[in-house]
N, C-alpha and C positions, 0 to 999 in steps of 0.2 A: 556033644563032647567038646571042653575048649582046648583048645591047640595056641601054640606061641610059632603061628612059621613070619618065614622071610616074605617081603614085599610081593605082589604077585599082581601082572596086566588080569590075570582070572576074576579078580575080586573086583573091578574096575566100579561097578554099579552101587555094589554092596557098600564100597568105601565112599562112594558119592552120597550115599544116603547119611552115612555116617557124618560124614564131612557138613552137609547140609543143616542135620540134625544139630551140631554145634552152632550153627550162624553164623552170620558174618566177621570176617577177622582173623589171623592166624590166631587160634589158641588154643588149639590141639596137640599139648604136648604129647612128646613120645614119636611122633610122627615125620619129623623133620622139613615140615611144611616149610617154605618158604615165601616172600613177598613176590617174587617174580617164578613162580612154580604155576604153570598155567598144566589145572587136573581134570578140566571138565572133558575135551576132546579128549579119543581115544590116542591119540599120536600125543598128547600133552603128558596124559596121565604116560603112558610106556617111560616117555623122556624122561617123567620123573622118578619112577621105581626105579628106573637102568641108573640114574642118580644114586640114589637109593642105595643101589648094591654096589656101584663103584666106592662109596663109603665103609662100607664092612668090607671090603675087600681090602681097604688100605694096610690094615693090622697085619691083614699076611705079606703085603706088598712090604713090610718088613718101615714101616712109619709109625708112631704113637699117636697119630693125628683121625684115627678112623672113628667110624661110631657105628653100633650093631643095631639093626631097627629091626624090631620084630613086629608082627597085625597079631593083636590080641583076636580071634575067632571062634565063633562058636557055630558049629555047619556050616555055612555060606555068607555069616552073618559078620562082619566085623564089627567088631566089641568097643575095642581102643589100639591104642598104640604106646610102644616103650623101646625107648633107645640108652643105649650102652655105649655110653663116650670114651675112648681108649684114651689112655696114658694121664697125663695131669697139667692138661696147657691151662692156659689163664681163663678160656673157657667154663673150661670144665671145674674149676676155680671159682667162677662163677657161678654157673648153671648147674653144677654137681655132674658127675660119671653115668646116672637114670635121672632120666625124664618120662614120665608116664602120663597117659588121661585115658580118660573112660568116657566112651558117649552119656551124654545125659540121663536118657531112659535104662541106663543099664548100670547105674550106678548105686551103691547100698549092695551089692553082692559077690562083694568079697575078688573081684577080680584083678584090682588092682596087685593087691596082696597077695594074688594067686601068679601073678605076671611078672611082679617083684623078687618073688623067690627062685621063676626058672631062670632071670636074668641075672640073677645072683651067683648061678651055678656057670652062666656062661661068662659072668666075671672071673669066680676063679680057675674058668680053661684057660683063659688069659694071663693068666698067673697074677691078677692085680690080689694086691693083699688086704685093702682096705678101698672102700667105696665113699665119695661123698653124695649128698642126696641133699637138696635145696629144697623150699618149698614156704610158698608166703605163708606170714605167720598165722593169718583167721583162717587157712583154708587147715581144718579139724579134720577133712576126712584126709587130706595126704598125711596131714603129722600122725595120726589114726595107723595108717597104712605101714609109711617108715618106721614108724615107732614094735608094732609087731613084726618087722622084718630084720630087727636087733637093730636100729637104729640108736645111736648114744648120741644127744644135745651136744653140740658142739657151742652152739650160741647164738644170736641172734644179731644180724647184720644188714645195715641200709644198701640194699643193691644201684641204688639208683631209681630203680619202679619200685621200692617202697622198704620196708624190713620183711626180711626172709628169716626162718630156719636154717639153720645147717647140721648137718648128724651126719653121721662115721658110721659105717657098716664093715667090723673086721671079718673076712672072709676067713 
């Protein structure tokens, strides 16, 4: 059965394999990986779920500055990951309000899009009204994704690392 929970020391292995599964390099969106996030040891990985949740916790700490990270799951299995960027800094401006990815061997099954709709609902517990959502413009299966999740084309923009999408999601 798939499940959207919070970050968990439980999954430690499971998201290693996952992690692995990707290769070398941060580019597991969704995840909130960082360059200096040391996830192999178990005191590594703890430091950085407790990361992790000091982030979602911000939004109630009464800041627009948080962001909601949920382990896409399926039994034991970590699937992907998807984060919910609070408020609308320059960021998020950037990089859109979700960021999502799906391990390699689990992709083609609809999970993105299954991941995308329950973070859509915890967008509007947040009370955001409208969602933005980025995504480079060859990758077919995120525009795929945004686009059944009521995504509307906003336009097409040089980020810097190259042209992106942009789409609006009114909640």
């Amino acid at each position: 059965m798939l499940q959207l929970i919070a970050p968990t020391t439980a999954l430690h292995s499971s998201w290693l394999v996952a992690h692995h599964e990707w290769g070398t390099g941060l580019h597991e969106d969704g995840f909130g990986l960082g360059p200096s996030d040391e996830v192999e040891s178990p005191e590594g990985f703890a430091a950085w779920v407790a990361l992790l949740a000091g982030a979602s916790g911000a939004k109630a700490a009464g800041t627009d500055h948080g962001c909601t990270y949920r382990w896409i799951v399926e039994g034991d299995r970590v699937e992907g990951g998807i984060a919910l960027r609070h408020g609308l800094t320059g960021h998020v401006l950037e990089f859109g309000h979700i960021g999502y990815g799906i391990r390699p061997s689990s992709r083609g099954r609809g999970l993105a899009t299954w991941a995308l709709g329950r973070m859509l609902d915890e967008a509007r517990a947040l009370g955001l009204d409208r969602v933005l959502l980025v995504c480079e413009v060859d990758n077919l299966a995120s525009v795929a994704t945004v686009e059944r999740g009521g995504g509307v084309l906003e336009g097409i923009r040089d980020t810097g690392h190259g042209p992106a999408r942009r789409y609006w999601i009114e909640l």
